[in-house]
BALOBA-1460 file (C-alpha; in Angstrom, 3 decimals):
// residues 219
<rec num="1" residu="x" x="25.385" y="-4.624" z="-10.487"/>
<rec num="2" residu="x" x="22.399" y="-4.668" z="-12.699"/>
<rec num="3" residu="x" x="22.456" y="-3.412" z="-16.428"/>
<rec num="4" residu="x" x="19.653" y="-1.863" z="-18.317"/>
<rec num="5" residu="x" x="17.280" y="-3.936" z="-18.415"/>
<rec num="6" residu="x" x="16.041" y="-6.828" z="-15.669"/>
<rec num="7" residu="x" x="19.665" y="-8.822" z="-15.945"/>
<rec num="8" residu="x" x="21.830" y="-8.498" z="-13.587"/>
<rec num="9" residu="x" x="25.540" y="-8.983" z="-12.995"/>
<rec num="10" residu="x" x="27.456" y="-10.784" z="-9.808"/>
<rec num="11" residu="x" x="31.055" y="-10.587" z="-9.985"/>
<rec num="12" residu="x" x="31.583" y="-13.966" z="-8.460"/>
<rec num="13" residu="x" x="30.233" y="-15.758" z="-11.468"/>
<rec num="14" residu="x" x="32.605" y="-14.959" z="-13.401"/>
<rec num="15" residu="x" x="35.232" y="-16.452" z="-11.258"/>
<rec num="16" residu="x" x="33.959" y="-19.811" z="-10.691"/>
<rec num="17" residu="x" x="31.643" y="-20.722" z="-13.271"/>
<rec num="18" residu="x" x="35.229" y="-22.172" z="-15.103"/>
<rec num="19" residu="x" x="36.354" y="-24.523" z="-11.846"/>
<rec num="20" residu="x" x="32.071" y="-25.230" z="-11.421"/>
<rec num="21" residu="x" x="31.706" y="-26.253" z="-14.865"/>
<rec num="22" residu="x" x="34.999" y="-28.639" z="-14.955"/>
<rec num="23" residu="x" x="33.721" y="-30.741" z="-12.084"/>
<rec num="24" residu="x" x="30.114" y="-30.445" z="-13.379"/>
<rec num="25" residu="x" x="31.342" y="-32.080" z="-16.600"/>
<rec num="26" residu="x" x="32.545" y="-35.024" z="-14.273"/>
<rec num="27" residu="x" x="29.394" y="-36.103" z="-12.889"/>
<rec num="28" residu="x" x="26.264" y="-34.533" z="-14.642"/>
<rec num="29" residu="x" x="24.072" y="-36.693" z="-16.302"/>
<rec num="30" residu="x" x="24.273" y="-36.159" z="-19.900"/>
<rec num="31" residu="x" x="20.789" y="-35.863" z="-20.018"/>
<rec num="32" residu="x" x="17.230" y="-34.980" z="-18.387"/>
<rec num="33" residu="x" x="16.422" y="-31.437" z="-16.369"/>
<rec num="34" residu="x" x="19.000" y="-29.993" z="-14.332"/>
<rec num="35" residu="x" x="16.628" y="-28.457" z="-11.362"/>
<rec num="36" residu="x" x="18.800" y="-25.118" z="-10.185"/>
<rec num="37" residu="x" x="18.054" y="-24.417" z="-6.699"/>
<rec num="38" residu="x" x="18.443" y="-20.438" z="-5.497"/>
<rec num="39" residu="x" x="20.144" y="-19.785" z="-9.581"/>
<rec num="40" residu="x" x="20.062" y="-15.771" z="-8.200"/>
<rec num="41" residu="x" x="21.039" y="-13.231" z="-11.270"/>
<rec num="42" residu="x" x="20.741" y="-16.732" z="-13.455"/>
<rec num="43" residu="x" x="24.605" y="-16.136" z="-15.243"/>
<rec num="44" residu="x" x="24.966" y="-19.627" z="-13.919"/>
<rec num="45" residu="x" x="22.179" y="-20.934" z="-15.219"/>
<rec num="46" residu="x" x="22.605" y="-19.939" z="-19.305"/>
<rec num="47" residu="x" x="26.154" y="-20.516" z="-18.970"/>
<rec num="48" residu="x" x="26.213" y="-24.402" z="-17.842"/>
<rec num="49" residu="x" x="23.380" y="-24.905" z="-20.275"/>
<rec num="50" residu="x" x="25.158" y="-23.680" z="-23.206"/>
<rec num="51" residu="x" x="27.494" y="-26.417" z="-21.798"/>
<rec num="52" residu="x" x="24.935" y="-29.233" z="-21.734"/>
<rec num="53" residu="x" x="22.792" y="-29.023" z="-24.851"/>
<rec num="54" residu="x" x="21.220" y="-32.555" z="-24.323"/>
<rec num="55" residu="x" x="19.874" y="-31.384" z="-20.929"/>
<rec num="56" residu="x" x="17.194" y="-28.391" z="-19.828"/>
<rec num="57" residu="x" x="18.022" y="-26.364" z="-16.885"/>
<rec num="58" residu="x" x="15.232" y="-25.254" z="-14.446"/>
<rec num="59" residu="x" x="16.393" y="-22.733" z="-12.774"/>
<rec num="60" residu="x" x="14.486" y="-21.438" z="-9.402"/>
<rec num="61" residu="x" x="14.662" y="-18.359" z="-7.105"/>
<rec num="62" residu="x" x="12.312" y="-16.767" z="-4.318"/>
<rec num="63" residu="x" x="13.643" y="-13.735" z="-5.088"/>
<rec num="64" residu="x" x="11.152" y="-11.990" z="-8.222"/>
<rec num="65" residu="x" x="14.171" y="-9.812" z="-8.787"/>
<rec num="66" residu="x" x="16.072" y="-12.550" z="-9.415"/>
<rec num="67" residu="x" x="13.702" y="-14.472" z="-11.339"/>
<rec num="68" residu="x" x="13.128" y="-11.352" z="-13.747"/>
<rec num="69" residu="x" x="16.827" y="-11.122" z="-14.306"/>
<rec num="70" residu="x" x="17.211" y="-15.292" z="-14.920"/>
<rec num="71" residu="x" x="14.632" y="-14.411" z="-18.053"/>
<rec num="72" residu="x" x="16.163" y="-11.566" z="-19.327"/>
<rec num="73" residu="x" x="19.514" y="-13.533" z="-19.441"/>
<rec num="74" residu="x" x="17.593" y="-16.653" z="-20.943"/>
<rec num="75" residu="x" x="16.182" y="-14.051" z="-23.563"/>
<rec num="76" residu="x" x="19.937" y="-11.981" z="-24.388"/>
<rec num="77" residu="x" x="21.416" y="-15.443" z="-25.125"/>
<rec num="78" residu="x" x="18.380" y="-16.776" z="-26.945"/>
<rec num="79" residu="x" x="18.793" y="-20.506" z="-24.421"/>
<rec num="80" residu="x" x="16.376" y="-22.893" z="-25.722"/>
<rec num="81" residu="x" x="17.603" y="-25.216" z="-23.009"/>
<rec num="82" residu="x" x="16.171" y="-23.139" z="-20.625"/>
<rec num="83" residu="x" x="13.133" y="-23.384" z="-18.771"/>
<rec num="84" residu="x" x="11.231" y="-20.035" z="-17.574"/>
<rec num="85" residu="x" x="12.466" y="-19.398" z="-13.518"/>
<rec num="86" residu="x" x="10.245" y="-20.753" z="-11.271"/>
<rec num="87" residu="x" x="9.425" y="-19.635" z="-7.636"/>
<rec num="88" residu="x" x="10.371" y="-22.234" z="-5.094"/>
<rec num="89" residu="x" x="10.917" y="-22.359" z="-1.489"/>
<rec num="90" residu="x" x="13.261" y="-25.126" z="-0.006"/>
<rec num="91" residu="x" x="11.666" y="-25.026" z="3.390"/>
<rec num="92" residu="x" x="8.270" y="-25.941" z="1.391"/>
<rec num="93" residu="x" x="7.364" y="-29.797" z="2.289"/>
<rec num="94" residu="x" x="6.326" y="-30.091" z="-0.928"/>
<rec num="95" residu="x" x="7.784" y="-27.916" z="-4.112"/>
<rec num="96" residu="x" x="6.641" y="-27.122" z="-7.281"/>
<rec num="97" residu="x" x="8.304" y="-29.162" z="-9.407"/>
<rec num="98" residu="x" x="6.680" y="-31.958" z="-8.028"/>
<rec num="99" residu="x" x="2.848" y="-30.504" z="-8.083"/>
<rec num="100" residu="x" x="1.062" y="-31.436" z="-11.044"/>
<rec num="101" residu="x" x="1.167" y="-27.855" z="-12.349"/>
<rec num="102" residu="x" x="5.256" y="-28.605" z="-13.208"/>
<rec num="103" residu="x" x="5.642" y="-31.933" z="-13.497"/>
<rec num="104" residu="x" x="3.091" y="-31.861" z="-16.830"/>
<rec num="105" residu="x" x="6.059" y="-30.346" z="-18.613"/>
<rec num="106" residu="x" x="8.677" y="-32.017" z="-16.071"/>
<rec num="107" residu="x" x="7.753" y="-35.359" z="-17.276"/>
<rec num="108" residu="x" x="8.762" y="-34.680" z="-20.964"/>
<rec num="109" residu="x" x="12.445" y="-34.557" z="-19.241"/>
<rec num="110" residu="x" x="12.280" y="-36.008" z="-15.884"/>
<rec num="111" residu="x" x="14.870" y="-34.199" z="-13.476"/>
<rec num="112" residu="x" x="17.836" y="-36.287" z="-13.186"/>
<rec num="113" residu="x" x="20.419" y="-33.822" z="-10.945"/>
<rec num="114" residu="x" x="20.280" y="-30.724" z="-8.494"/>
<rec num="115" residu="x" x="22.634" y="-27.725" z="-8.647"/>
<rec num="116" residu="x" x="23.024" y="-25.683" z="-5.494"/>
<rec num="117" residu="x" x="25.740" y="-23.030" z="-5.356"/>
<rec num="118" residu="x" x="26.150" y="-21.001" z="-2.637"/>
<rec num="119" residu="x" x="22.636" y="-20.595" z="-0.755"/>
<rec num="120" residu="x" x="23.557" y="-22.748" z="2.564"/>
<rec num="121" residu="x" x="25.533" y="-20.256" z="4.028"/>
<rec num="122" residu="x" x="23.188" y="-17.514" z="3.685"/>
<rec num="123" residu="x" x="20.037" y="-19.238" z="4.725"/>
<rec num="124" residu="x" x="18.825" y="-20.422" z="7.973"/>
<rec num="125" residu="x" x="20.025" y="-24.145" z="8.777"/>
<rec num="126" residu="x" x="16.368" y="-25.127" z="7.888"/>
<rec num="127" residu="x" x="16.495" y="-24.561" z="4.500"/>
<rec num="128" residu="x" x="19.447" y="-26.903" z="4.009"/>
<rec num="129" residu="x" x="17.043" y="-29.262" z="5.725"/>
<rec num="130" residu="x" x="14.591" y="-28.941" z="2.947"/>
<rec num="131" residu="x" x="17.283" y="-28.448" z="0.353"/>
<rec num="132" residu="x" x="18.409" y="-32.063" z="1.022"/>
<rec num="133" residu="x" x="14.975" y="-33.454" z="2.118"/>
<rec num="134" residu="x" x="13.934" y="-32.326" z="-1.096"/>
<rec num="135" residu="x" x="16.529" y="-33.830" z="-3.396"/>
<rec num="136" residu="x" x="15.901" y="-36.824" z="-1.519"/>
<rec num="137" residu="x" x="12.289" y="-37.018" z="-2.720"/>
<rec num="138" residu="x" x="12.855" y="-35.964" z="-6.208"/>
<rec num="139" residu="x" x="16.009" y="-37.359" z="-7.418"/>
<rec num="140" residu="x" x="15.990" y="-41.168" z="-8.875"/>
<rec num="141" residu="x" x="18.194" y="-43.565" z="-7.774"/>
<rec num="142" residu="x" x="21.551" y="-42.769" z="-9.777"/>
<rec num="143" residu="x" x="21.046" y="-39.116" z="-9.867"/>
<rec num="144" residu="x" x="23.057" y="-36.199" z="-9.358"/>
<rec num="145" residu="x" x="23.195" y="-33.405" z="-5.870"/>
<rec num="146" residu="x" x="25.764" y="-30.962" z="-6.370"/>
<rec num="147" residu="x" x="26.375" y="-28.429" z="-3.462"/>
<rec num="148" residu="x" x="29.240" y="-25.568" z="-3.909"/>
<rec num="149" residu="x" x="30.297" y="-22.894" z="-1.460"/>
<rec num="150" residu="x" x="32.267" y="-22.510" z="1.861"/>
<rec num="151" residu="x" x="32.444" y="-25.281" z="4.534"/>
<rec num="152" residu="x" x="34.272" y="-25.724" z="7.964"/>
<rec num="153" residu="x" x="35.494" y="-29.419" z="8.234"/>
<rec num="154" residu="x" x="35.688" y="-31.353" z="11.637"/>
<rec num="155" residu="x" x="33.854" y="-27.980" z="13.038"/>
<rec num="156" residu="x" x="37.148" y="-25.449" z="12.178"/>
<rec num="157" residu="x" x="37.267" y="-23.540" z="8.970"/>
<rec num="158" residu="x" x="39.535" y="-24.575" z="6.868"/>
<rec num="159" residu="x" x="40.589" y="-20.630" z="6.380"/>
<rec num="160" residu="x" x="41.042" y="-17.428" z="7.762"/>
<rec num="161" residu="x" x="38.799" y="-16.065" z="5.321"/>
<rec num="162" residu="x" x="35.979" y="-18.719" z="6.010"/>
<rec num="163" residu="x" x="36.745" y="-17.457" z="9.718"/>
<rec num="164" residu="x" x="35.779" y="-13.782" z="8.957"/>
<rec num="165" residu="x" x="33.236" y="-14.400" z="6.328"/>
<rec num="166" residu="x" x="31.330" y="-16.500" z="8.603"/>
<rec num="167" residu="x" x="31.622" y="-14.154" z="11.397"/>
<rec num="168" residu="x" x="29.980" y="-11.178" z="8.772"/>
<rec num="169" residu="x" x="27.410" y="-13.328" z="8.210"/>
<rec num="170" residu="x" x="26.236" y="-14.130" z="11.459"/>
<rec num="171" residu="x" x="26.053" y="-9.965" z="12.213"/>
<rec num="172" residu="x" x="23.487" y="-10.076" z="8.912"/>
<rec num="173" residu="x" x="21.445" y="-12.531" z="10.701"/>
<rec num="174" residu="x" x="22.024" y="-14.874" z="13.410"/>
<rec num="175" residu="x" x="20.582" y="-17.793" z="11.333"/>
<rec num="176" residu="x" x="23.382" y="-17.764" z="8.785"/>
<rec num="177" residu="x" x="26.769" y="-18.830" z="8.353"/>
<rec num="178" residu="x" x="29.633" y="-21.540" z="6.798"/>
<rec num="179" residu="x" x="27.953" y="-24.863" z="8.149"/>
<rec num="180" residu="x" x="30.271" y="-27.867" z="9.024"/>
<rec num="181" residu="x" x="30.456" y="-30.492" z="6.171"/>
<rec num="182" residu="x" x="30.288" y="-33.556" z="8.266"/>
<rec num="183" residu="x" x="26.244" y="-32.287" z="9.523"/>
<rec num="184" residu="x" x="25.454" y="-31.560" z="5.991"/>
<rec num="185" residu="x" x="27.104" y="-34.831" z="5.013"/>
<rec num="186" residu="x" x="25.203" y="-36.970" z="7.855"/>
<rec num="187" residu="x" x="22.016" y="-35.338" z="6.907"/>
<rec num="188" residu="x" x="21.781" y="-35.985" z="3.289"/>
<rec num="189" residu="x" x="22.257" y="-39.511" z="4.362"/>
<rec num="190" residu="x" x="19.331" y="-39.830" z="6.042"/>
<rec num="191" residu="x" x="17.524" y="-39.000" z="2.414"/>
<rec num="192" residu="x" x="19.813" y="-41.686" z="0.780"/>
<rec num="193" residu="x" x="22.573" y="-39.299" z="-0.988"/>
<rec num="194" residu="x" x="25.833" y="-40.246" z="-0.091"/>
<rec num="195" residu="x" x="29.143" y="-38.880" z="-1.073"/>
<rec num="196" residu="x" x="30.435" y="-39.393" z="-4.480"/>
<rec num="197" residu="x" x="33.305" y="-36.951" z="-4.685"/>
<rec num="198" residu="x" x="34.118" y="-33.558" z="-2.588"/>
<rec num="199" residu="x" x="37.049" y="-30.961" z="-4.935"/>
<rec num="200" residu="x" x="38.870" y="-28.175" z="-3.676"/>
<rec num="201" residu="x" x="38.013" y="-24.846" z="-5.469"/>
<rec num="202" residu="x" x="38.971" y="-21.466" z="-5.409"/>
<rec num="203" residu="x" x="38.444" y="-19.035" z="-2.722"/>
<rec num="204" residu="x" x="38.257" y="-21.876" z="-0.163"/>
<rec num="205" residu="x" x="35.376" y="-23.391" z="-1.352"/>
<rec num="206" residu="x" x="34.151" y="-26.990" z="-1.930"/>
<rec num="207" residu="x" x="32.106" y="-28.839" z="-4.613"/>
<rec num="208" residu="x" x="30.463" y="-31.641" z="-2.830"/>
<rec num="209" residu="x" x="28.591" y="-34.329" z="-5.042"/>
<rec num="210" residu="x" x="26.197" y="-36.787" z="-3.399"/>
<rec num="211" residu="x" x="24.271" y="-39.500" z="-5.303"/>
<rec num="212" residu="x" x="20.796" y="-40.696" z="-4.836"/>
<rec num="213" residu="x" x="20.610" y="-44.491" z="-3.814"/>
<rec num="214" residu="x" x="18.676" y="-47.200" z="-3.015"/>
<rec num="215" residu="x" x="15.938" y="-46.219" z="-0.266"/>
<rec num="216" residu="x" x="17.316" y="-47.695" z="3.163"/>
<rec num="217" residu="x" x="15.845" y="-47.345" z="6.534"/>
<rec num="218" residu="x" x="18.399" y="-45.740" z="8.882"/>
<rec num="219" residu="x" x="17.818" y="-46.754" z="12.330"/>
């Protein structure tokens, strides 16, 4: 849905910004830039910062459409917290925030945690790739990856609805679909996040919280 002027309205936000925010609460940073990856119609994005007034929120989207509509929500609520949407591309080796270009502002509040909620899913497995490859390179030791969205666990869906959802996504395009927590798990390991906490949420999703560590050479 999409009112009047460039903002527009997903349904879903509604329902789990509430369950989002309570875990987000848990293991944010309390402060520094929250870097939003894929923030879509950006209700997520003014909403947790309204939440976290000692932190800015970056939010991001290749979408222009979406990008407009982050600013016009960033405008209606008057968010000072808020940095302007940028355009950035997971699957780029190197992004934006970390080209001189960004990081002259960046620096003044160096990004201390990454937000991702539901993008895997409807993205080819490469840009989970670069999602975590990413967060890897940017995050310090200490800080914050937070993924949300469907999962299947020990390859099976942990639902029915996972089950058919996945299936419809796979008949959008053969690159999507639920991916199996234990691959996205053993990848963001290789980029030193590991596990902190994973929570139950509604609808059969997960919030799964990694934390940047120490650089260690896998062999």
């Amino acid at each position: 849905m999409t009112t009047q002027d460039a903002r527009q309205y997903a349904p879903a936000t509604e329902r789990n910004r509430e369950p989002i925010l309570e875990v987000l609460l848990q293991v944010l940073p309390g402060s520094g830039t929250v870097l939003e990856i894929a923030s879509g119609t950006g209700e997520h994005a003014v909403y947790f910062a309204s939440k976290f007034k000692n932190c800015m929120w970056l939010p991001t989207d290749v979408n222009p459409q979406a990008r407009a509509s982050i600013a016009a929500w960033t405008e209606h609520y008057q968010c000072q917290n808020v940095y302007p949407p940028l355009e950035l591309d997971v699957k780029e080796p190197v992004w934006v925030v970390e080209k001189e270009i960004a990081t002259n502002w960046v620096n003044t509040s160096p990004i201390t945690a990454i937000v991702n909620i539901n993008m895997i899913h409807i993205s080819p497995w490469s840009a989970c790739l670069g999602l975590v490859a990413g967060a890897g390179r940017i995050l310090p030791v200490g800080g914050i990856f937070y993924l949300y969205g469907p999962f299947k666990q020990g390859g099976e869906h942990t639902a029915p609805s996972n089950a058919a959802f996945d299936g419809y996504l796979r008949t959008q395009n053969l690159e999507w679909g639920v991916r199996n927590l234990e691959d996205v798990i053993a990848t963001a390991k290789t980029e030193n996040l590991v596990v902190k906490q994973i929570d139950k949420m509604p609808a059969n999703n997960l919030s799964v919280v990694f934390e940047r560590t120490e650089n260690v050479t896998f062999g």
